[in-house]
C-alpha positions as YAML, in Angstrom:
chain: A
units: angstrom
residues:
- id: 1
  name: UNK
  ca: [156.97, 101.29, 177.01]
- id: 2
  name: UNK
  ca: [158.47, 99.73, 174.00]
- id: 3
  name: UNK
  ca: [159.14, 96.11, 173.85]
- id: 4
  name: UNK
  ca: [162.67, 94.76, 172.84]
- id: 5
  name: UNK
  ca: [161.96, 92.18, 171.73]
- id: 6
  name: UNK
  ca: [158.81, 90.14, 169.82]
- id: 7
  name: UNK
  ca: [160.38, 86.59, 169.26]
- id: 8
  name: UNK
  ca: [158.76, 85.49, 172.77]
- id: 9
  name: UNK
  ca: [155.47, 86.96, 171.88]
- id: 10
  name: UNK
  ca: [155.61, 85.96, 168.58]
- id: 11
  name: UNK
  ca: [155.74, 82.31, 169.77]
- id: 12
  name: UNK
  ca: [153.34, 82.84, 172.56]
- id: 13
  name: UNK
  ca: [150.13, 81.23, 171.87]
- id: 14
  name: UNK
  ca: [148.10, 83.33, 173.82]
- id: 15
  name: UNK
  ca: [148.42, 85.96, 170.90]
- id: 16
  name: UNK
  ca: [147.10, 83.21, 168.37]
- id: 17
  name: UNK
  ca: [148.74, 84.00, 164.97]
- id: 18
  name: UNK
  ca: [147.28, 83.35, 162.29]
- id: 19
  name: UNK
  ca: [148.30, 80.34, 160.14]
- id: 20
  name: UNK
  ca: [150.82, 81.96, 157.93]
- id: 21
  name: UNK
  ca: [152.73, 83.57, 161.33]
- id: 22
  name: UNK
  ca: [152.20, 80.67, 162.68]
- id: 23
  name: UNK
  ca: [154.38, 78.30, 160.45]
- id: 24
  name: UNK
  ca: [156.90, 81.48, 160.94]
- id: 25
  name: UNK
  ca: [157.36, 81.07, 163.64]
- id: 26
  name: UNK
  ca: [158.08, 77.29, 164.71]
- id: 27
  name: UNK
  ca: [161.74, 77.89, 163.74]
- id: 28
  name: UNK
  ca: [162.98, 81.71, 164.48]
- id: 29
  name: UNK
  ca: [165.60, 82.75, 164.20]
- id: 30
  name: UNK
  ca: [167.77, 85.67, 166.15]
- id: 31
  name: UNK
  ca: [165.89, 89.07, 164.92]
- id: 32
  name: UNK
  ca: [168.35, 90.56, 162.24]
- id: 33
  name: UNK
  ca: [167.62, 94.18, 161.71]
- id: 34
  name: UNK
  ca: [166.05, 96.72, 164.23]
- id: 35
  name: UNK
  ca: [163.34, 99.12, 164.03]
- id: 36
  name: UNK
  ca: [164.06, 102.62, 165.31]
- id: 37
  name: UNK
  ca: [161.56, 105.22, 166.39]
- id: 38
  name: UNK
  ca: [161.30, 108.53, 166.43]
- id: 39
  name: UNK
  ca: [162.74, 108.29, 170.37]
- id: 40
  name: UNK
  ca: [165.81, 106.38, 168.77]
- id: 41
  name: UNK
  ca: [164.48, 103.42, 170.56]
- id: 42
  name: UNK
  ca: [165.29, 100.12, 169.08]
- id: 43
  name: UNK
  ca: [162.87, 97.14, 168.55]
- id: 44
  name: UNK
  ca: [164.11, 93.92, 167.16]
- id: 45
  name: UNK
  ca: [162.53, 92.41, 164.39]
- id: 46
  name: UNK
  ca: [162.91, 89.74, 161.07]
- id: 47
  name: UNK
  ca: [163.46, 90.99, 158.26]
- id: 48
  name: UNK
  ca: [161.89, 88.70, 156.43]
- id: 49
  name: UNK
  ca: [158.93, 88.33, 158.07]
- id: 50
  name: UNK
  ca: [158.47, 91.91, 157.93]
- id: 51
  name: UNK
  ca: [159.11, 92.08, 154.20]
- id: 52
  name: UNK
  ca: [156.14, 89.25, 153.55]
- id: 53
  name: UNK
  ca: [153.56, 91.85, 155.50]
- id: 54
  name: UNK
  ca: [154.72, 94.95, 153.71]
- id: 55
  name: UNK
  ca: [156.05, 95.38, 149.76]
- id: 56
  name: UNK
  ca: [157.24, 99.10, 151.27]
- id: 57
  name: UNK
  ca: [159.48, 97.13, 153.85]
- id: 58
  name: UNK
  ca: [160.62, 94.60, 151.66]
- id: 59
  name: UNK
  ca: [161.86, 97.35, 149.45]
- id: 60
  name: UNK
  ca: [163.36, 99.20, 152.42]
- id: 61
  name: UNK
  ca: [164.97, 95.61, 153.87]
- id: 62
  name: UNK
  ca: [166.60, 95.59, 150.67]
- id: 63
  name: UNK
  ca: [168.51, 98.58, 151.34]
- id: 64
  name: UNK
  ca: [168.26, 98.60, 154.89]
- id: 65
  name: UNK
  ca: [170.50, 101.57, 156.92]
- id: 66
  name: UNK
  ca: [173.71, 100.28, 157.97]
- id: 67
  name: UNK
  ca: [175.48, 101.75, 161.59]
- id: 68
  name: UNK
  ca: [179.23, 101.77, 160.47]
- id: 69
  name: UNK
  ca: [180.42, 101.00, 163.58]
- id: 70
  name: UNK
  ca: [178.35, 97.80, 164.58]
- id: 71
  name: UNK
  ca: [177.16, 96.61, 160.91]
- id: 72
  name: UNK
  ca: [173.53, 97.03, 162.74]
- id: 73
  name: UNK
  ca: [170.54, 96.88, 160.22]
- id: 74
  name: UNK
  ca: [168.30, 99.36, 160.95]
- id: 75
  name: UNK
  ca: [164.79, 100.51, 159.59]
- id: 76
  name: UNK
  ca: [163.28, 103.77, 160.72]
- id: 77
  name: UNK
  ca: [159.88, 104.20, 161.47]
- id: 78
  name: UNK
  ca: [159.70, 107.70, 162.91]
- id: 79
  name: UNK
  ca: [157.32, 110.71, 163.16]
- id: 80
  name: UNK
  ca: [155.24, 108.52, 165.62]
- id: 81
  name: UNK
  ca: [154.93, 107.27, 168.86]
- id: 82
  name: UNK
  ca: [157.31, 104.97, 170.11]
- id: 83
  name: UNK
  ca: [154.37, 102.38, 171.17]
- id: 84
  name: UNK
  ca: [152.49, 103.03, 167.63]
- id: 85
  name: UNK
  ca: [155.39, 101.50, 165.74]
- id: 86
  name: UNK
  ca: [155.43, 98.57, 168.40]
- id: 87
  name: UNK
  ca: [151.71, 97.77, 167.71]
- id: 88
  name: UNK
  ca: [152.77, 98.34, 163.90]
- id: 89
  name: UNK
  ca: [155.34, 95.67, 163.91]
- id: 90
  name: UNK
  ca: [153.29, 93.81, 166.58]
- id: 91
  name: UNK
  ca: [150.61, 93.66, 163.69]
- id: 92
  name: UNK
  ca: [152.98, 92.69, 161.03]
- id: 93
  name: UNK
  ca: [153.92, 89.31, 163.09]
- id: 94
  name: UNK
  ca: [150.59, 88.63, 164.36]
- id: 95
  name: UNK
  ca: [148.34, 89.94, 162.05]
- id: 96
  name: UNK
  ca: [146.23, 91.13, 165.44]
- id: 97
  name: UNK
  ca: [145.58, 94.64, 166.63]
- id: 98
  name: UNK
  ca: [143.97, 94.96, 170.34]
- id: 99
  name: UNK
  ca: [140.92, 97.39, 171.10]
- id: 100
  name: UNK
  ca: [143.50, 98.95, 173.41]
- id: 101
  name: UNK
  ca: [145.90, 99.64, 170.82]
- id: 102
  name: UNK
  ca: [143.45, 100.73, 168.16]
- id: 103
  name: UNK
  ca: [141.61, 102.98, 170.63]
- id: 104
  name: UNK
  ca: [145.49, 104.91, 171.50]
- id: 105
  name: UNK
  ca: [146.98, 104.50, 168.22]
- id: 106
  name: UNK
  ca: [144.39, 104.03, 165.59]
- id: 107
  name: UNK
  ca: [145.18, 107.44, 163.69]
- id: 108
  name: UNK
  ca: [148.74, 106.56, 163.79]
- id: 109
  name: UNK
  ca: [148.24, 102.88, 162.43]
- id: 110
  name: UNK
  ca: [146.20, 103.99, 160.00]
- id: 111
  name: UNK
  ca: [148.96, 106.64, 158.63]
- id: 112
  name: UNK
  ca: [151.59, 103.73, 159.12]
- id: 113
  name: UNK
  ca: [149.28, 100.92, 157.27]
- id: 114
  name: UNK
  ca: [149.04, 103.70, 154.49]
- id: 115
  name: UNK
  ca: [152.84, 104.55, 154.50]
- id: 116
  name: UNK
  ca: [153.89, 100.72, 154.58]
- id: 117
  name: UNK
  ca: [150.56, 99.60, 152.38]
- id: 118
  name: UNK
  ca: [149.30, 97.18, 154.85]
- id: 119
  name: UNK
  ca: [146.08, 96.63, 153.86]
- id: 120
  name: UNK
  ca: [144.69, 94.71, 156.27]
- id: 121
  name: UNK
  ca: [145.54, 96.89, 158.64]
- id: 122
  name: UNK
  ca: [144.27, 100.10, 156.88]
- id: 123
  name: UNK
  ca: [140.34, 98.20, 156.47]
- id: 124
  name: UNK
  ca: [141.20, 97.15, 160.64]
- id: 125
  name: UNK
  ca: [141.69, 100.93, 161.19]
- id: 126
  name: UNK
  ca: [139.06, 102.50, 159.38]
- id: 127
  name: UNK
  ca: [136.61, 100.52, 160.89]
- id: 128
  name: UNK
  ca: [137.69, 101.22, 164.33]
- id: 129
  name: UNK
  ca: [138.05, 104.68, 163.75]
- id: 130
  name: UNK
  ca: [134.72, 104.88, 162.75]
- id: 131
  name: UNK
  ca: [133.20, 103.45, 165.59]
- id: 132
  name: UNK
  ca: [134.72, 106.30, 167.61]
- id: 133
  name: UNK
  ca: [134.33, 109.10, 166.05]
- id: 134
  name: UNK
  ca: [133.16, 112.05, 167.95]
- id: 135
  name: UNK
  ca: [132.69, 116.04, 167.99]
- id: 136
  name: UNK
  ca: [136.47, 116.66, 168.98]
- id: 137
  name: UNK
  ca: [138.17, 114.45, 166.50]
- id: 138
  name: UNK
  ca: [136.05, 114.06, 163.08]
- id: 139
  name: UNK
  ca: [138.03, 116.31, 161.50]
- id: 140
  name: UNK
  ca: [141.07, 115.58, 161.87]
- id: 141
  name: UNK
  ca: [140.07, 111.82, 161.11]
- id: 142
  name: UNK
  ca: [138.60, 113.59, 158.19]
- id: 143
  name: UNK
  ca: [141.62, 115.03, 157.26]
- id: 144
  name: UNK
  ca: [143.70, 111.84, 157.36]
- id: 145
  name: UNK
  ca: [140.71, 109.80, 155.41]
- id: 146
  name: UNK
  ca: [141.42, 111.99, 152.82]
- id: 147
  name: UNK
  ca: [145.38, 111.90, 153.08]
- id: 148
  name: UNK
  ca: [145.39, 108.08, 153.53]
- id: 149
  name: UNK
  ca: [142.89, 106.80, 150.56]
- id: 150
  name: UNK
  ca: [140.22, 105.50, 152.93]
- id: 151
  name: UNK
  ca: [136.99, 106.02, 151.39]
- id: 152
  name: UNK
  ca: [134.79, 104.42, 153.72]
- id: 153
  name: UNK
  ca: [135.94, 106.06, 156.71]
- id: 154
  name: UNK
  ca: [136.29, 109.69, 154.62]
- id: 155
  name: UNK
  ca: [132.32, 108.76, 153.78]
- id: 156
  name: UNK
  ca: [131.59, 107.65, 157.55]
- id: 157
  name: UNK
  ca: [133.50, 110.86, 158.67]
- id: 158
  name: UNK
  ca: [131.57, 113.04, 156.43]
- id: 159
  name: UNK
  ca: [128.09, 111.71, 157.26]
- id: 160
  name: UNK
  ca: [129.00, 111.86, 161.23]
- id: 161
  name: UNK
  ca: [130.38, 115.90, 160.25]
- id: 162
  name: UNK
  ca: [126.63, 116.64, 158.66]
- id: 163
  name: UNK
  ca: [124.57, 115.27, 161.38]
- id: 164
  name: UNK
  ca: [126.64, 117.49, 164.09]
- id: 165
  name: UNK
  ca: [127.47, 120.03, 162.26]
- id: 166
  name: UNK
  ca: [126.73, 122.81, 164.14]
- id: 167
  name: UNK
  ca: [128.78, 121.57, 167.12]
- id: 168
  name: UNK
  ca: [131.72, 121.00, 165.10]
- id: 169
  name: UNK
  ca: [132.09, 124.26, 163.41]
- id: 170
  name: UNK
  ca: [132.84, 125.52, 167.36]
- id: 171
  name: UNK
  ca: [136.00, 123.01, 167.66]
- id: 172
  name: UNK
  ca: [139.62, 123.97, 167.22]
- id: 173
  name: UNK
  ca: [139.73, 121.94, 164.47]
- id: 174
  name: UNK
  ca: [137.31, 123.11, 162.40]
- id: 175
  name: UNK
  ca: [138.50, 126.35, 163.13]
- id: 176
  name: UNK
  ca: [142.31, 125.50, 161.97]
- id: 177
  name: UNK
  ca: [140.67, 123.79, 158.97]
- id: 178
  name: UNK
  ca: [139.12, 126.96, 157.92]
- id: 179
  name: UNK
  ca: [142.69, 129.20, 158.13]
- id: 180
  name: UNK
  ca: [144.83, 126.16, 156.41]
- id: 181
  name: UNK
  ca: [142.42, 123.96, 154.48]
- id: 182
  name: UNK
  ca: [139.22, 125.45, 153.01]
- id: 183
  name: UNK
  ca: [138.85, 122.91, 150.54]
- id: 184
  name: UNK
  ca: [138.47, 120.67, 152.74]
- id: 185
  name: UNK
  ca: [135.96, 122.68, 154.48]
- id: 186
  name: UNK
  ca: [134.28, 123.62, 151.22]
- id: 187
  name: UNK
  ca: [134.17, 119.25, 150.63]
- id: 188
  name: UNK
  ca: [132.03, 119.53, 153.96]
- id: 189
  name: UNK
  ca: [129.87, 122.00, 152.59]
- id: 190
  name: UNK
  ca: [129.14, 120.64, 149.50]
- id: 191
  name: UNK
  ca: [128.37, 116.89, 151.29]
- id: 192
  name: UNK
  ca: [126.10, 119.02, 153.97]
- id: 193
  name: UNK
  ca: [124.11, 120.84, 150.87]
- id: 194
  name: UNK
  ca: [123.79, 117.59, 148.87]
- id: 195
  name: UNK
  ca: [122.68, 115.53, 151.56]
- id: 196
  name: UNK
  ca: [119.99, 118.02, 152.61]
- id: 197
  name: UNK
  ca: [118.78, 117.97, 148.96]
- id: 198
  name: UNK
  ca: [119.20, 113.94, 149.40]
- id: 199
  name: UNK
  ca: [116.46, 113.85, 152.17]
- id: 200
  name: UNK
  ca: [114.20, 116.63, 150.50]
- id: 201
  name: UNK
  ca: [114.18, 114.10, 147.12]
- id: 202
  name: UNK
  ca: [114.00, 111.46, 148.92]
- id: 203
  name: UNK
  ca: [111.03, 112.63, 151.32]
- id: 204
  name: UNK
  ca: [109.62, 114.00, 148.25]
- id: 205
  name: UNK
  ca: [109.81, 110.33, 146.08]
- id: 206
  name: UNK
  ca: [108.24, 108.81, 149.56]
- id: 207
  name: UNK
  ca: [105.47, 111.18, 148.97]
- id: 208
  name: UNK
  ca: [104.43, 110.82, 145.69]
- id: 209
  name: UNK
  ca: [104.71, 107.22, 145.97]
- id: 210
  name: UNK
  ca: [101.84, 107.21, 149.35]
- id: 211
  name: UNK
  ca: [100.00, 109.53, 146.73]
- id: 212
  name: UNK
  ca: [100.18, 107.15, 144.17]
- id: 213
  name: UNK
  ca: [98.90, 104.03, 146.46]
- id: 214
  name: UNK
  ca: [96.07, 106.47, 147.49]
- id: 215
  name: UNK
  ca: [94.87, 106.54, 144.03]
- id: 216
  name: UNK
  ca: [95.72, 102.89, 143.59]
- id: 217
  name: UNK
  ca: [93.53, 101.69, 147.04]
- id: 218
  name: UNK
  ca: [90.52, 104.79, 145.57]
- id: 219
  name: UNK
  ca: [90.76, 102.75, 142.35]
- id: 220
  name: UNK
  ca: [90.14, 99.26, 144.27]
- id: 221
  name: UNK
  ca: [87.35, 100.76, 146.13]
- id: 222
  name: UNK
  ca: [85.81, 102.56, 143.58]
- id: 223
  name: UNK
  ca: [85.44, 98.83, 141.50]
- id: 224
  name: UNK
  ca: [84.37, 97.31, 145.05]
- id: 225
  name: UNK
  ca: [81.28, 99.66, 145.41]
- id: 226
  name: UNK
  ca: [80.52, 99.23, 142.13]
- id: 227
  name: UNK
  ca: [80.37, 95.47, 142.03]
- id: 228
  name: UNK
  ca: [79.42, 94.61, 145.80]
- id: 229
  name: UNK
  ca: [78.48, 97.79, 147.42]
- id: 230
  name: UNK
  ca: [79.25, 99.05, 150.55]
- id: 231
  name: UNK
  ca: [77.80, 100.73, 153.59]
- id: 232
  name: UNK
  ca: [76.08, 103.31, 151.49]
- id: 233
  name: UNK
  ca: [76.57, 103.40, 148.51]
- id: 234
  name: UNK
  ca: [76.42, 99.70, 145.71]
- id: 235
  name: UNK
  ca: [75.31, 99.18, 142.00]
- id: 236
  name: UNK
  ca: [72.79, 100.74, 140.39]
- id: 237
  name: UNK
  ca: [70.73, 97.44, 140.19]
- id: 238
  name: UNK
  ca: [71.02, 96.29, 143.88]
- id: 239
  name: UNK
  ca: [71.53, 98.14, 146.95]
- id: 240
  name: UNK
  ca: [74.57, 97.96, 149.18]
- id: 241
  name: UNK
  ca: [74.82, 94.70, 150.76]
- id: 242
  name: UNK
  ca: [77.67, 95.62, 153.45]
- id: 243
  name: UNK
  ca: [76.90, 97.29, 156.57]
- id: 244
  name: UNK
  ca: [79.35, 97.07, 158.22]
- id: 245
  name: UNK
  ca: [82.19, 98.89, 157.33]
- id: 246
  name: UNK
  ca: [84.90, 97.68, 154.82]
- id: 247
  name: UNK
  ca: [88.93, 96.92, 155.22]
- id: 248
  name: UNK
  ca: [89.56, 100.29, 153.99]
- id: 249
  name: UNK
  ca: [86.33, 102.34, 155.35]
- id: 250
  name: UNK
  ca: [88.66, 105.11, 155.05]
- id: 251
  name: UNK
  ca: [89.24, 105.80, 151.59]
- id: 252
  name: UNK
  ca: [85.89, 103.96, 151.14]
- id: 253
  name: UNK
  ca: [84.06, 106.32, 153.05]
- id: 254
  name: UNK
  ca: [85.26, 109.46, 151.19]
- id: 255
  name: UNK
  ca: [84.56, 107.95, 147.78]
- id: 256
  name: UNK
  ca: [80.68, 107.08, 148.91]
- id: 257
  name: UNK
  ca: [80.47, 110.34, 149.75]
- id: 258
  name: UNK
  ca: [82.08, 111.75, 146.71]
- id: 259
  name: UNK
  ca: [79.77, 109.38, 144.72]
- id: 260
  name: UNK
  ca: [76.72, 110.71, 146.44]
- id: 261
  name: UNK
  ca: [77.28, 114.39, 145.65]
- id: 262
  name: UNK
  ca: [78.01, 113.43, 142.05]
- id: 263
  name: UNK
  ca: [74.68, 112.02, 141.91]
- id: 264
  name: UNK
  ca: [72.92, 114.45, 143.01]
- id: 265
  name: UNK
  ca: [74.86, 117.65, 141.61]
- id: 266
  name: UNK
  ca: [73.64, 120.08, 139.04]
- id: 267
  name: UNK
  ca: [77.10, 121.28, 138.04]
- id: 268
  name: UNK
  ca: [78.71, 118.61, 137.02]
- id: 269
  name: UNK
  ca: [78.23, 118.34, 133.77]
- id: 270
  name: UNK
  ca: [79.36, 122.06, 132.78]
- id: 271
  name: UNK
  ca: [82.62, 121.71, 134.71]
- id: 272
  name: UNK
  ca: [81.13, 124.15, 137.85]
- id: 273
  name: UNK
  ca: [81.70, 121.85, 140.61]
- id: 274
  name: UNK
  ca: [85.45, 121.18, 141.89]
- id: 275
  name: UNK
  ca: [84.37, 117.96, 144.10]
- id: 276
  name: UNK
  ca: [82.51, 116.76, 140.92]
- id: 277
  name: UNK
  ca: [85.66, 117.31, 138.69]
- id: 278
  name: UNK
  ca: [87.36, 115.18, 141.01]
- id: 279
  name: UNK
  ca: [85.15, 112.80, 140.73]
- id: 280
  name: UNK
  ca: [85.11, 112.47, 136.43]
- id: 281
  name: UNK
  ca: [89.09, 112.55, 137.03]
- id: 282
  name: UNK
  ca: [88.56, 109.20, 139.42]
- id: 283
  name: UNK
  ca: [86.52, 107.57, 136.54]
- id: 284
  name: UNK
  ca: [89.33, 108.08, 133.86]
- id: 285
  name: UNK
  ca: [91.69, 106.75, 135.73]
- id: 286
  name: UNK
  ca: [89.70, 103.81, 136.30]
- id: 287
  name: UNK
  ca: [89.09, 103.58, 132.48]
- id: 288
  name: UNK
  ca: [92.83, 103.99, 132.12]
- id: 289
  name: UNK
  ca: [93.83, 101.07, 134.51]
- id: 290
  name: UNK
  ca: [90.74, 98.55, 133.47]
- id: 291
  name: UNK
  ca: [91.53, 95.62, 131.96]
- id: 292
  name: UNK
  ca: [88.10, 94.04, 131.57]
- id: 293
  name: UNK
  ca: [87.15, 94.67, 127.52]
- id: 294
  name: UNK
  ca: [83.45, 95.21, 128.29]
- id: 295
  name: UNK
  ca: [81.68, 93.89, 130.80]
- id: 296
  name: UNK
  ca: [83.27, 96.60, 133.83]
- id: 297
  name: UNK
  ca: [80.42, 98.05, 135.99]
- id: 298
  name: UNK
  ca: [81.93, 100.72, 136.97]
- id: 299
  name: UNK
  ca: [79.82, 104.12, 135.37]
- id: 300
  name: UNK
  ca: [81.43, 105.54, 132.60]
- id: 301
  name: UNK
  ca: [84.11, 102.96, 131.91]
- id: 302
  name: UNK
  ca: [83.36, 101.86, 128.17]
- id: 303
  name: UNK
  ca: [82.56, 105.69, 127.50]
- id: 304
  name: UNK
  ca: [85.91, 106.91, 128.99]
- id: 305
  name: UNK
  ca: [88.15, 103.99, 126.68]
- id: 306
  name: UNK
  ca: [85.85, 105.30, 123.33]
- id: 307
  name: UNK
  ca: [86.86, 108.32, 124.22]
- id: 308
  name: UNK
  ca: [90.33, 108.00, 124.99]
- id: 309
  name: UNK
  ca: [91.12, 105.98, 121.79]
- id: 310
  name: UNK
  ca: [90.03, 108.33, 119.51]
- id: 311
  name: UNK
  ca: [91.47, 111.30, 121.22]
- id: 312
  name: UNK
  ca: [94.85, 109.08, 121.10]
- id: 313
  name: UNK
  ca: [97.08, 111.43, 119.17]
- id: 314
  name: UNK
  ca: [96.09, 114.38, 121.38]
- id: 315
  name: UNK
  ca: [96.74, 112.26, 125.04]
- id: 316
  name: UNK
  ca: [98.35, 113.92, 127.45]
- id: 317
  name: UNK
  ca: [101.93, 112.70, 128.62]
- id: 318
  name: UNK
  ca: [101.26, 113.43, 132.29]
- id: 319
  name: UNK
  ca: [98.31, 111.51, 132.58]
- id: 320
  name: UNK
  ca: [100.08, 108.37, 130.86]
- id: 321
  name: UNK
  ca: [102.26, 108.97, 133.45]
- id: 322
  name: UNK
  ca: [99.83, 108.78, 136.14]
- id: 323
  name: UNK
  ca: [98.56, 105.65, 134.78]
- id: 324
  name: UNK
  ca: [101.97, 104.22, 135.20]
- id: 325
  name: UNK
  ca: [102.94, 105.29, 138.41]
- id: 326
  name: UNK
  ca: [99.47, 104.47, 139.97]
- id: 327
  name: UNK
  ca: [99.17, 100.66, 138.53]
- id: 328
  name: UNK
  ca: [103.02, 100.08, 139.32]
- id: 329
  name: UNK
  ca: [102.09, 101.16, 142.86]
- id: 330
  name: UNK
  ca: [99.27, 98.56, 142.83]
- id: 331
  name: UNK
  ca: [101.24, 96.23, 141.65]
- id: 332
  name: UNK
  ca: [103.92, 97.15, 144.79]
- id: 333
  name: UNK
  ca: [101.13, 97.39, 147.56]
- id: 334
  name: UNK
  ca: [99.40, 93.90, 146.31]
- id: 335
  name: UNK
  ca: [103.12, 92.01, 146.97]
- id: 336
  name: UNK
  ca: [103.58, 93.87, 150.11]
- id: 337
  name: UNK
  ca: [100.13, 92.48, 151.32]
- id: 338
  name: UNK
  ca: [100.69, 89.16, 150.57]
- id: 339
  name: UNK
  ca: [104.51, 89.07, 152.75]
- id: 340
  name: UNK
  ca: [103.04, 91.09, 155.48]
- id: 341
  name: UNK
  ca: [99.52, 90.20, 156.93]
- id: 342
  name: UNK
  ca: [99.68, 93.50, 159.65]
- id: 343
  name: UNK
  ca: [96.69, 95.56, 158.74]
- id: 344
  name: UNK
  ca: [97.31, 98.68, 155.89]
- id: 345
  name: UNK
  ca: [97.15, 102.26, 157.85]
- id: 346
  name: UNK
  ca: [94.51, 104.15, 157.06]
- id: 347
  name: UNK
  ca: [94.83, 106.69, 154.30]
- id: 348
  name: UNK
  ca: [92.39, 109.75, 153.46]
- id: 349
  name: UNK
  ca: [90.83, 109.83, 150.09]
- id: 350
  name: UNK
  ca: [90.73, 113.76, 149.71]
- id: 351
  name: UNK
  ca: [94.52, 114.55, 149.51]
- id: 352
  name: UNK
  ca: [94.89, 111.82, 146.88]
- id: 353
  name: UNK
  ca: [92.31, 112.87, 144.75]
- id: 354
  name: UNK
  ca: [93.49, 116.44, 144.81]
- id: 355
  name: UNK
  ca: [96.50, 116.13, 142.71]
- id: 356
  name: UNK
  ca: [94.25, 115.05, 139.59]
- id: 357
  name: UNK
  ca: [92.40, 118.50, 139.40]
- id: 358
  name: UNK
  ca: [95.96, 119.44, 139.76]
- id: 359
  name: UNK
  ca: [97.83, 117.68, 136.66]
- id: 360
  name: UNK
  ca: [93.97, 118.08, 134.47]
- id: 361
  name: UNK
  ca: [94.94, 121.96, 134.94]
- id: 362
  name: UNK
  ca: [98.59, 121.86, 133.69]
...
């Protein structure tokens, strides 16, 4: 039911005003103009403390509706229920909105805060109507995102519409939205396709980038066996002085193994040998990423830089890519080890590895 009246709430500190109502309302006066619903029920109100919440209502208590008989002031709020404009002009003293009210009349405040440009309100609304959206009544919140100017909840809406789609598109209101607004429903469509292709980059980027520490943690390794050793495998000069197994025995593991074979293989020098290739494409990436002008002890190093300096002009772009995405994702993985001490997962060296033979054959 409609109140008649909001000078005794208004005053009532149990609805604590803000400041600026507040000072209003020490010293009220009788209400001077009413507002009339849709019901043609009357609420009393002020003017002009109406006029300070809204510019629209200042412009309408400027020319306000006059009853010829009585000389009543009148302001009409209509298309709405009766206790929607109540908690409207309930707002506009108070600058409050219940859960209660927001929860019954949040579509309809947010139409009115629109209408009346109350922004306050309108931010209030969109954020509890976005707290409650469900299946039955996304799109029509949808709908009056979009006829209101609320961005945030239109983007909210939309996000909530793409994650159940498929039990949406078997509501009435999808179904009216089809007959009387397909561009609406072709908006939906669109957001649904792009943010499918959203996750696909994305999971793609996340990808590349746990390739590219791969490579990054095979390059560490590789440099550790070289210099220390590890279970099996250590510099030509000493044997391996580990034996027990290193932080990242994973990768480590696969690389001894690699390094073995490479050893030992006859067909690695002619190009015959896939694992071996793999294992000439490991050593020019180290030559690519070392920053140590001579003394390196990794195999190969000083030949790989001779050889990549004078075969300057013909270098290929992907590879200096490569080199750029694998030492910025060292550089990444080294900060994220020093802020978090929980051990690294364990990664396999084998897919890593395999997207050099890749990129050496394009």
């Amino acid at each position: 039911m409609c109140p008649t009246n909001f000078a005794d709430e208004f005053t009532d500190r149990s609805l604590e005003p803000s400041l600026f109502a507040g000072k209003l309302a020490e010293n009220l006066p009788q209400p001077d103009l009413n507002v009339v619903t849709s019901a043609g029920v009357r609420i009393p109100a002020h003017s002009h403390i109406l006029a300070m919440a809204s510019p629209v209502v200042e412009n309408m208590v400027e020319k306000p509706k006059m009853n010829r008989k009585t000389g009543e002031k009148a302001i009409p709020i209509l298309g709405v229920p009766c206790d929607a404009v109540s908690a409207f002009v309930r707002f506009l003293y108070t600058y409050r909105c219940t859960n209660e009210e927001m929860e019954k009349y949040g579509i309809h405040l947010l139409a009115l805060s629109h209408v009346f440009a109350v922004p306050t309100l309108k931010q209030r609304c969109s954020k509890g109507l976005a707290e409650k959206l469900i299946v039955d009544n996304v799109i029509d919140v949808l709908q009056l995102a979009r006829l209101c100017d609320a961005p945030d909840l239109y983007l909210k809406s939309m996000k909530f519409a793409a994650t159940k789609f498929k039990a949406i598109e078997k509501t009435e209101g999808y179904k009216f939205l089809q007959k009387h607004d397909p561009w609406l429903e072709l908006e939906i469509l669109q957001f649904i396709e792009e943010n499918e292709l959203r996750k696909k980059r994305t999971k793609k980027h996340k990808e590349e980038q746990n390739l590219y520490i791969q490579l990054s943690e095979a390059m560490d390794c590789l440099v550790h066996i070289c210099t220390e050793g590890c279970t099996g495998v250590g510099p030509y000069d000493m044997g391996p002085s580990k034996k027990e197994p290193c932080k990242r025995f994973s990768t480590c593991q696969g690389l001894q193994l690699l390094i073995k074979h490479f050893a030992t293989c006859k067909k690695r020098v002619n190009g015959g040998c896939s694992r071996c290739k793999r294992m000439w494409q490991l050593l020019k990436l180290h030559a690519s990423m070392c920053e140590q002008p001579g003394n390196c002890r990794v195999p190969l190093c000083r030949q790989f830089k001779l050889k990549m300096q004078q075969e300057k002009k013909g270098d290929d772009a992907k590879w200096r890519l490569l080199v750029r995405k694998v030492v910025s994702a060292k550089t990444i993985s080294s900060l994220s080890r020093s802020k978090d001490s929980k051990p690294q997962p364990k990664r396999e060296l084998q897919h890593a590895i395999s997207c050099l033979q890749g990129l050496q054959q394009t």
